[in-house]
N, CA, C and O atoms as a Tinker XYZ file with bonds, in Angstrom:
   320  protein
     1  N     -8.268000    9.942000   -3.749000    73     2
     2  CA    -8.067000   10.583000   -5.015000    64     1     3
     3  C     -7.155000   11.808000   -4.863000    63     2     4     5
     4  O     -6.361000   12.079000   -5.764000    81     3
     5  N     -7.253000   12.672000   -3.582000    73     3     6
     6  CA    -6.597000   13.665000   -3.539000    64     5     7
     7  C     -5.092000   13.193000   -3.244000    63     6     8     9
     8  O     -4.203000   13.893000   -3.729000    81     7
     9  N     -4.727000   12.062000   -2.490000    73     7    10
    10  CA    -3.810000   11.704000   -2.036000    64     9    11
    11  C     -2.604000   11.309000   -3.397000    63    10    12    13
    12  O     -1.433000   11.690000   -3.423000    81    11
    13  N     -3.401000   10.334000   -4.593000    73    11    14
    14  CA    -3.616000   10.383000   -5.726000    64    13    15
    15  C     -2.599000   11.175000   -7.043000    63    14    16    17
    16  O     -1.651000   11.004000   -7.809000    81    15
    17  N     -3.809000   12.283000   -6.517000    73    15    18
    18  CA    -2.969000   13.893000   -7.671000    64    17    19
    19  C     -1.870000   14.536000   -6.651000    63    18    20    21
    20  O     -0.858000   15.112000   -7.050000    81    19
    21  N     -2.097000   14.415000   -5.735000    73    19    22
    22  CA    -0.810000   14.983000   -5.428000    64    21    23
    23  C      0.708000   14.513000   -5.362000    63    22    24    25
    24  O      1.754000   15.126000   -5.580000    81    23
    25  N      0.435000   13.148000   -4.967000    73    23    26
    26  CA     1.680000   12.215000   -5.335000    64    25    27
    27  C      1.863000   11.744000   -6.555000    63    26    28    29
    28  O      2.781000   10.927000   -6.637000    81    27
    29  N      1.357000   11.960000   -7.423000    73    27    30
    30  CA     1.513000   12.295000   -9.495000    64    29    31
    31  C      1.965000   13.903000   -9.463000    63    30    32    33
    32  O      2.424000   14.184000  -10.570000    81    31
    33  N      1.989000   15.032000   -8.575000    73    31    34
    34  CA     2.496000   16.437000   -8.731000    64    33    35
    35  C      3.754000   16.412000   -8.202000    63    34    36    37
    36  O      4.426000   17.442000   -8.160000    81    35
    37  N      4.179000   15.310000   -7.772000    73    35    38
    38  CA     5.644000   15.110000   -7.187000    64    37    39
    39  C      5.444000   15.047000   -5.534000    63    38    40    41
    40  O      6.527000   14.677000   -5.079000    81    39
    41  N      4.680000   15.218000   -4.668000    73    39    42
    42  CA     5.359000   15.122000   -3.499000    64    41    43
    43  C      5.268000   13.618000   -2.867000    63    42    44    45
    44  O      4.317000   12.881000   -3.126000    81    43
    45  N      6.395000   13.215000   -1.973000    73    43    46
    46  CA     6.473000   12.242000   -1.513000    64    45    47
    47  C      5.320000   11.957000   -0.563000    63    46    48    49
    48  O      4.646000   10.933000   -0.675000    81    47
    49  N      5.054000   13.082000    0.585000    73    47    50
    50  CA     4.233000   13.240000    1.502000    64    49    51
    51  C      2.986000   12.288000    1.307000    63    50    52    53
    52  O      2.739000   11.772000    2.397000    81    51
    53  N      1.843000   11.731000    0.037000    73    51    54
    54  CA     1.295000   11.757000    0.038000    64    53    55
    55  C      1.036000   10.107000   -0.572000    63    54    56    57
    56  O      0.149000    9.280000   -0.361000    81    55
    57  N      2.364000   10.102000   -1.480000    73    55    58
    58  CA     2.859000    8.546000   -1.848000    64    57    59
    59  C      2.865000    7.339000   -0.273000    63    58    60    61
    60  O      2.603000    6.137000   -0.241000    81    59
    61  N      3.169000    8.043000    0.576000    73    59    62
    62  CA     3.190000    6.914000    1.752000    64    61    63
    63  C      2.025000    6.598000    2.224000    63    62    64    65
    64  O      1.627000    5.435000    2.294000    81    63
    65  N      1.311000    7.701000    2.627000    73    63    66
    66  CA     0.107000    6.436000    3.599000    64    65    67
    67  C     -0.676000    5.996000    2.151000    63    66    68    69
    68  O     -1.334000    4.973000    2.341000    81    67
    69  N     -0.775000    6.487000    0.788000    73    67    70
    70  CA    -1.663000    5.758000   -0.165000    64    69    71
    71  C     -0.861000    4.314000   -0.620000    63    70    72    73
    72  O     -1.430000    3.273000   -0.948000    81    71
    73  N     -0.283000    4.401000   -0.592000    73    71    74
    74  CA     0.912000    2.722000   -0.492000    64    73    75
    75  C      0.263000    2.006000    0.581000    63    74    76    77
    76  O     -0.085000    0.852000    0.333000    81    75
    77  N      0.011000    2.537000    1.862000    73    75    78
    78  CA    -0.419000    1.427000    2.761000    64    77    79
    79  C     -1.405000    1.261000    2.855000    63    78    80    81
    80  O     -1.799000    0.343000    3.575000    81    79
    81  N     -2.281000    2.078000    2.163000    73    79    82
    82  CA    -4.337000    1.403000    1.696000    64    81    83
    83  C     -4.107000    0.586000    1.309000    63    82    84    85
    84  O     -4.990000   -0.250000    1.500000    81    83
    85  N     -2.622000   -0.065000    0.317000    73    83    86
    86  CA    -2.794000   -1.081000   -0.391000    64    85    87
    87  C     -1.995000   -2.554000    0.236000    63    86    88    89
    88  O     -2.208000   -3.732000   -0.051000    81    87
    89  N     -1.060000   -1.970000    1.145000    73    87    90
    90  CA    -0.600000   -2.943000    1.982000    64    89    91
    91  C     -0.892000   -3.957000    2.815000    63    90    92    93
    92  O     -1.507000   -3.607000    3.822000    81    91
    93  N     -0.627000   -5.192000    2.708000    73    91    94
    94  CA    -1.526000   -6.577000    3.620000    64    93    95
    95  C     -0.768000   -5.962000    4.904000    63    94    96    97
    96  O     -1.426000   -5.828000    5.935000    81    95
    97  N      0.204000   -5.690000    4.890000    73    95    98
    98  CA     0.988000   -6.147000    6.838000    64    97    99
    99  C      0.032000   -4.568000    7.098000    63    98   100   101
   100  O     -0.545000   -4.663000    8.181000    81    99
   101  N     -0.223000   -3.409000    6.514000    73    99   102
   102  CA    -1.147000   -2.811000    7.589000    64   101   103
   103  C     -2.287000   -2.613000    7.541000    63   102   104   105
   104  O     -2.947000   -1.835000    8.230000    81   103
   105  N     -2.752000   -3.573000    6.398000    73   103   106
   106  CA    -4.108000   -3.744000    6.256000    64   105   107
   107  C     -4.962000   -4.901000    7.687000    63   106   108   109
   108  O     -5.987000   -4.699000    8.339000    81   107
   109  N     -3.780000   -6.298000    7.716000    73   107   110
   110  CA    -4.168000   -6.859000    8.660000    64   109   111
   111  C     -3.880000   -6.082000   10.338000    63   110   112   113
   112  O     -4.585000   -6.162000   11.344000    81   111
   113  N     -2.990000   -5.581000   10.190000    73   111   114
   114  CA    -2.276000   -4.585000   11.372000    64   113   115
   115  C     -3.979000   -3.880000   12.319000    63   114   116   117
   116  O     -4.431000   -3.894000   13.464000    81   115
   117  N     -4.423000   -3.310000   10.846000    73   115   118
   118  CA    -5.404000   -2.314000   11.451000    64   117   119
   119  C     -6.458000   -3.141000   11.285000    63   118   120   121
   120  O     -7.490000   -2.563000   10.945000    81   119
   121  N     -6.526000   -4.362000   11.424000    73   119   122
   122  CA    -8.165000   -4.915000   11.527000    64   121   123
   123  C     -9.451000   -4.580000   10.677000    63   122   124   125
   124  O    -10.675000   -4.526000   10.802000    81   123
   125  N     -8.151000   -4.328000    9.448000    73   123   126
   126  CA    -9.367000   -3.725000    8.528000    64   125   127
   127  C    -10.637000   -5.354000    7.836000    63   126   128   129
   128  O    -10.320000   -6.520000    7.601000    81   127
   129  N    -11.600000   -4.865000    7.759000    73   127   130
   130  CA   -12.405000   -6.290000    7.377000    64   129   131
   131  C    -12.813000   -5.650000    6.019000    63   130   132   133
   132  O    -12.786000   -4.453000    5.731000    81   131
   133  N    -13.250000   -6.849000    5.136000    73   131   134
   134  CA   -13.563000   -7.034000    3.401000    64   133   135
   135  C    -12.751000   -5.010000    2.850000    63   134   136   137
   136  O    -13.184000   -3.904000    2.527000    81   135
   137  N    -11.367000   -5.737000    3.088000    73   135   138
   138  CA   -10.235000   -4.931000    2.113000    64   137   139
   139  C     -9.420000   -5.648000    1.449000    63   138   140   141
   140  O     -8.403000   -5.891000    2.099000    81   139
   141  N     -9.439000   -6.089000    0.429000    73   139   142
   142  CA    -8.151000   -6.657000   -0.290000    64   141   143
   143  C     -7.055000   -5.893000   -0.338000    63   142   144   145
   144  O     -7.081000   -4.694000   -0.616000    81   143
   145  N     -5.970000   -6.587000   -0.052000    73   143   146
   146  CA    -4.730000   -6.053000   -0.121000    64   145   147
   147  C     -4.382000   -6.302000   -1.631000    63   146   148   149
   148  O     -4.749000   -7.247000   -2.328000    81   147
   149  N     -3.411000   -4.997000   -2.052000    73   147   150
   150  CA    -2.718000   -5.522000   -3.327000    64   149   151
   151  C     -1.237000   -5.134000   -3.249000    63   150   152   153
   152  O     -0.987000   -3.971000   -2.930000    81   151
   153  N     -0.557000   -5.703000   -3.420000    73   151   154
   154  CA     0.994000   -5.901000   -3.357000    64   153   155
   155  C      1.320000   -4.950000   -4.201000    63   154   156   157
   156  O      1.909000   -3.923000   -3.862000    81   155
   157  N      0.967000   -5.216000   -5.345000    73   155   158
   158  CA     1.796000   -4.542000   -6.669000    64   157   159
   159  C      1.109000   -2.987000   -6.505000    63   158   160   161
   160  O      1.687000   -2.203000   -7.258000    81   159
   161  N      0.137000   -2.414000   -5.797000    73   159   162
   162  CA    -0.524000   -0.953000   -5.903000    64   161   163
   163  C      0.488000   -0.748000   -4.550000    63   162   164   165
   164  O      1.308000    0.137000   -4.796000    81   163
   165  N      0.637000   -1.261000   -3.334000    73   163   166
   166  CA     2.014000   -0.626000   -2.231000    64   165   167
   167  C      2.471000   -0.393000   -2.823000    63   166   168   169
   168  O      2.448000    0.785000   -3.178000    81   167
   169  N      3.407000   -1.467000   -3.535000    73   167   170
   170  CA     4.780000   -1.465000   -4.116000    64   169   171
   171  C      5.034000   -0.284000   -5.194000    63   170   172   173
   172  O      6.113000    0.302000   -5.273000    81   171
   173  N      4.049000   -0.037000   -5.917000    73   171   174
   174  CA     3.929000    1.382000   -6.670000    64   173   175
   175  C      4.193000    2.342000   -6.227000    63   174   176   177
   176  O      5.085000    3.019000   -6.737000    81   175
   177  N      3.233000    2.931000   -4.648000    73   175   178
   178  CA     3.448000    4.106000   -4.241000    64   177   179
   179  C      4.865000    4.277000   -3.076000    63   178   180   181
   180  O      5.697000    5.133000   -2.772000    81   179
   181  N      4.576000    3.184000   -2.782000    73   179   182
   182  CA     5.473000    2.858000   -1.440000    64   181   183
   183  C      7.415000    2.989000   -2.321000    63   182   184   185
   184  O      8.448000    3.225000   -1.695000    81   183
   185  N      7.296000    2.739000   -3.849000    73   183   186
   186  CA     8.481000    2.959000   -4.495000    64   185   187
   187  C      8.684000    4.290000   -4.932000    63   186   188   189
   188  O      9.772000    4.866000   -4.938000    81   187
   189  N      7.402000    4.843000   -5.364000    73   187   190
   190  CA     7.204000    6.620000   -5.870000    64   189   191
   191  C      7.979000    6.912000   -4.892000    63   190   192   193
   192  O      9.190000    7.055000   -5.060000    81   191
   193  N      7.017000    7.127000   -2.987000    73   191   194
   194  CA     7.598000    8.207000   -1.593000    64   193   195
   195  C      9.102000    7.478000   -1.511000    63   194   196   197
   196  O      9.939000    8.171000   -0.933000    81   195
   197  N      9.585000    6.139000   -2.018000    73   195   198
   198  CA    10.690000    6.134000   -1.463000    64   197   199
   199  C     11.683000    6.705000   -2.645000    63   198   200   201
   200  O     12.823000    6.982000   -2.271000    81   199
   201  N     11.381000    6.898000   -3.968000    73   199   202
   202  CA    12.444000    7.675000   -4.832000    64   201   203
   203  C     12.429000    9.179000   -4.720000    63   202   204   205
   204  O     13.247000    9.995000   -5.145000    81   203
   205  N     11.302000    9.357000   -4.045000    73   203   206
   206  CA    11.483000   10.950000   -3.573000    64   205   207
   207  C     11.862000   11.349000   -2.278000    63   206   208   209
   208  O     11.581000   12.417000   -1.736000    81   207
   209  N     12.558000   10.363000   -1.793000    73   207   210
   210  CA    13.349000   10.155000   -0.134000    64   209   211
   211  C     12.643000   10.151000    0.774000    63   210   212   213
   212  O     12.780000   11.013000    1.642000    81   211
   213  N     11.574000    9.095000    0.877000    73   211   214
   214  CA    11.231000    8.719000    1.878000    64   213   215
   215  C     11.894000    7.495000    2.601000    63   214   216   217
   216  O     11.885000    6.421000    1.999000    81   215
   217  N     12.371000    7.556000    3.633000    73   215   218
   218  CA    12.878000    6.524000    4.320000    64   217   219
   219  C     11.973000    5.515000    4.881000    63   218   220   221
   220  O     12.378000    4.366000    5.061000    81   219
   221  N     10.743000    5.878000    5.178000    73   219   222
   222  CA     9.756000    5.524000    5.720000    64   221   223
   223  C      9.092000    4.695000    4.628000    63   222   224   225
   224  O      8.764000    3.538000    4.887000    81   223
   225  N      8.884000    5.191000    3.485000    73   223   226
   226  CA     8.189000    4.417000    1.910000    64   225   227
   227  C      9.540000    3.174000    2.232000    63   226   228   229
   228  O      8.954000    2.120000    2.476000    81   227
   229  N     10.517000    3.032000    2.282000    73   227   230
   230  CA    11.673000    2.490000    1.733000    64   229   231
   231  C     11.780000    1.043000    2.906000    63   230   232   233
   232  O     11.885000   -0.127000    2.538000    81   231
   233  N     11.723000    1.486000    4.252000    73   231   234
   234  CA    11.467000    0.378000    5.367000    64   233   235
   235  C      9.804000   -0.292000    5.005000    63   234   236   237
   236  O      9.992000   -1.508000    5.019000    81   235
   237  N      8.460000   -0.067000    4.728000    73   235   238
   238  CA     7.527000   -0.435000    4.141000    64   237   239
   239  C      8.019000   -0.920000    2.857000    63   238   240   241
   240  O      7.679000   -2.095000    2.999000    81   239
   241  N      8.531000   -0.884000    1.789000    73   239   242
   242  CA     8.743000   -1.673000    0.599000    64   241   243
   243  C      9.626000   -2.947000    1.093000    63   242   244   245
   244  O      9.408000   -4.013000    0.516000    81   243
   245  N     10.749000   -2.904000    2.270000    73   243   246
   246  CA    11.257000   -4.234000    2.658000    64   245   247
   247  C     10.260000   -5.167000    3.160000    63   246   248   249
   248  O     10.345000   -6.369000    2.907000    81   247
   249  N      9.429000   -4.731000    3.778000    73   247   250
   250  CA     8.279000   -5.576000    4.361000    64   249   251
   251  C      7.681000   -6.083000    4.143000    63   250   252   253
   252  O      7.147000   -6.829000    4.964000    81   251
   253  N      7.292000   -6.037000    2.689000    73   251   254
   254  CA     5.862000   -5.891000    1.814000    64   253   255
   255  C      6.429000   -7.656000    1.347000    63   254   256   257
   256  O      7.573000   -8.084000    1.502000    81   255
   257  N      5.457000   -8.283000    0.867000    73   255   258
   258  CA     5.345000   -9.725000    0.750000    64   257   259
   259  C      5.815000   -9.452000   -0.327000    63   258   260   261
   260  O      5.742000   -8.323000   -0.813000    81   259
   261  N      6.746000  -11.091000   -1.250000    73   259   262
   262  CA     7.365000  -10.799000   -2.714000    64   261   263
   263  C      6.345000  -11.600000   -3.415000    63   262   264   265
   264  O      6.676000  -12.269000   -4.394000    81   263
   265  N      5.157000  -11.582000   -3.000000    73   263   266
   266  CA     4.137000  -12.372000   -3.949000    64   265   267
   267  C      3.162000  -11.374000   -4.154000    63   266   268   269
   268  O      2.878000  -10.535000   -3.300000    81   267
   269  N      2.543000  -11.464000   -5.488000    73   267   270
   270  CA     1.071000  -10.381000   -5.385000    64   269   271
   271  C      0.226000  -11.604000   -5.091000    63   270   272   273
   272  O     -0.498000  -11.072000   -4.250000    81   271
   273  N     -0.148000  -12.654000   -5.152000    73   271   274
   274  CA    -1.011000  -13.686000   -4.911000    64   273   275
   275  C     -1.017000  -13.681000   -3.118000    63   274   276   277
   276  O     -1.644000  -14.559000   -2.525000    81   275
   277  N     -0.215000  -12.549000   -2.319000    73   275   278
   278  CA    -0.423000  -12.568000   -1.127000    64   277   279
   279  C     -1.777000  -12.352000   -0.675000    63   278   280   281
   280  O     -2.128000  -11.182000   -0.827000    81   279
   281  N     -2.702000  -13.158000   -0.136000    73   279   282
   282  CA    -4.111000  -12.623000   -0.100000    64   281   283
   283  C     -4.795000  -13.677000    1.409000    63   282   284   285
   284  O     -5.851000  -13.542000    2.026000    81   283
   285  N     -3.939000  -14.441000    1.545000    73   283   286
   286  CA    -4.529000  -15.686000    3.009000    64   285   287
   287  C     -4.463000  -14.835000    3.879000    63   286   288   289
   288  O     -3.632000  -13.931000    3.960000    81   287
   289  N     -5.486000  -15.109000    4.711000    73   287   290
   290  CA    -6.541000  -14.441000    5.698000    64   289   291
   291  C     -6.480000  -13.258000    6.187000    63   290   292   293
   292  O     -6.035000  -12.748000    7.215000    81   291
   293  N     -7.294000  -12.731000    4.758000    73   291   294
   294  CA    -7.904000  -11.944000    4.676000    64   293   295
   295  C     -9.488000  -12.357000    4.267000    63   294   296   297
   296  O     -9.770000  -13.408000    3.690000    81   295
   297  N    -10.676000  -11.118000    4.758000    73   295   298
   298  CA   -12.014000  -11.271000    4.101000    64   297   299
   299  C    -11.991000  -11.028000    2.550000    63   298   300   301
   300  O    -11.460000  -10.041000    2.040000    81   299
   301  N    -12.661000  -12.092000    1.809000    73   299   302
   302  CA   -13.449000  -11.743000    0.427000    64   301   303
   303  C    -14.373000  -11.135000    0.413000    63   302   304   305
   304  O    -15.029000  -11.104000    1.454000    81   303
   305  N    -14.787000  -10.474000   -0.614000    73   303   306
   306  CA   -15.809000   -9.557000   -0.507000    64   305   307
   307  C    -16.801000  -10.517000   -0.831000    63   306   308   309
   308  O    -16.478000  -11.552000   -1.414000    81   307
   309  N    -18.334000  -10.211000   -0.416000    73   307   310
   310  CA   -19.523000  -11.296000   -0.424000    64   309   311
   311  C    -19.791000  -11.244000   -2.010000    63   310   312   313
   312  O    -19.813000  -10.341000   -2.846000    81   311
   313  N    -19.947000  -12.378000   -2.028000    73   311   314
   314  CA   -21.088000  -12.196000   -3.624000    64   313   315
   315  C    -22.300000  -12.596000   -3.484000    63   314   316   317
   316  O    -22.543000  -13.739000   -3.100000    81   315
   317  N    -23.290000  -11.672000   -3.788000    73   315   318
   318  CA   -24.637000  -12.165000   -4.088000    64   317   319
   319  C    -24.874000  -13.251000   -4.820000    63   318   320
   320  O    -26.032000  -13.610000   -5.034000    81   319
């Protein structure tokens, strides 16, 4: 959340790693288990840090899958 308001107050700093909570390549990267990735929430922030010159947001947005239906193997979350 803090990461959040501050990258809505303008700084880039804060747009990048919240782009990659939402990212599959470092969601699977880091062995994260029952996280859905969402394409279109990267692609949001990961486009914010890169219009405020991040180079780093900008190499992560080439990467990023051109499907939001990107979701194979990964964990679902359980349902009762």
């Amino acid at each position: 959340m803090l990461f959040e308001l501050a990258a809505n107050a303008g700084s880039a700093d804060p747009a990048l790693p919240l782009g990659s909570t939402y990212d599959p390549n470092v969601i699977k990267r880091l062995g994260a288990i029952m996280v859905k990735p969402d394409v279109e929430n990267a692609r949001k922030w990961y486009q914010l840090a890169a219009d405020r010159g991040s180079a780093a947001a900008s190499l992560q947005l080439a990467n990023l899958p051109q499907s939001r239906r990107y979701c194979s193997g990964f964990a679902q979350p359980m349902r009762a």
